[in-house]
N, C-alpha and C positions, 0 to 999 in steps of 0.2 A: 263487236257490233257498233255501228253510228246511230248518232242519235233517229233518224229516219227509221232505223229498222226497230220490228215490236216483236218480238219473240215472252210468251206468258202462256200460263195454264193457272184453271182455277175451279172449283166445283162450284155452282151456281145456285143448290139444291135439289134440282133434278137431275144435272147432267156433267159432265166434265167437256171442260170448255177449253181448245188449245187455237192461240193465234199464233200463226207464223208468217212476218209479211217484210220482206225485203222495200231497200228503199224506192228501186223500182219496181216492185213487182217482181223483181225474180226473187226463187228459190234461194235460202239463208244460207249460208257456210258457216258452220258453226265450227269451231274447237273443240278439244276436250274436253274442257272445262264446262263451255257453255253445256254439252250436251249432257254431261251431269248433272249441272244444275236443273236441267232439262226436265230429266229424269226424276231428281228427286220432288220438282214441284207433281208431278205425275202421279207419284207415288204418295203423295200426303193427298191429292185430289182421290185417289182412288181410295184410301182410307180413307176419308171424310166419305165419300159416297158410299163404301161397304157398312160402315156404322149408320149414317143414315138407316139404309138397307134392314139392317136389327133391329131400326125403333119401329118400324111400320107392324 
């Protein structure tokens, strides 16, 4: 990815939050790699929100 493009995920406290935004506005190409890492922020956002979830 170049520096223009934003690809991030993150829980907010209420919600899980994904940007994906090409430098012009189009659609990301991501790699393998990226889309791991992808995943894995996805996955600790979804655990932080499931735990949330139990304290209520």
């Amino acid at each position: 990815m170049n520096n223009q493009e934003r690809l991030d995920a993150w829980y907010d406290g209420s919600a899980i939050c994904l940007i994906a935004v090409g430098a012009q506005g189009d659609p990301l190409d991501l790699g393998d790699d990226e889309v791991r890492a992808l995943i894995g922020k996805l996955q600790q956002c979804l655990a932080e929100s499931e735990a949330a979830a139990t304290e209520d």
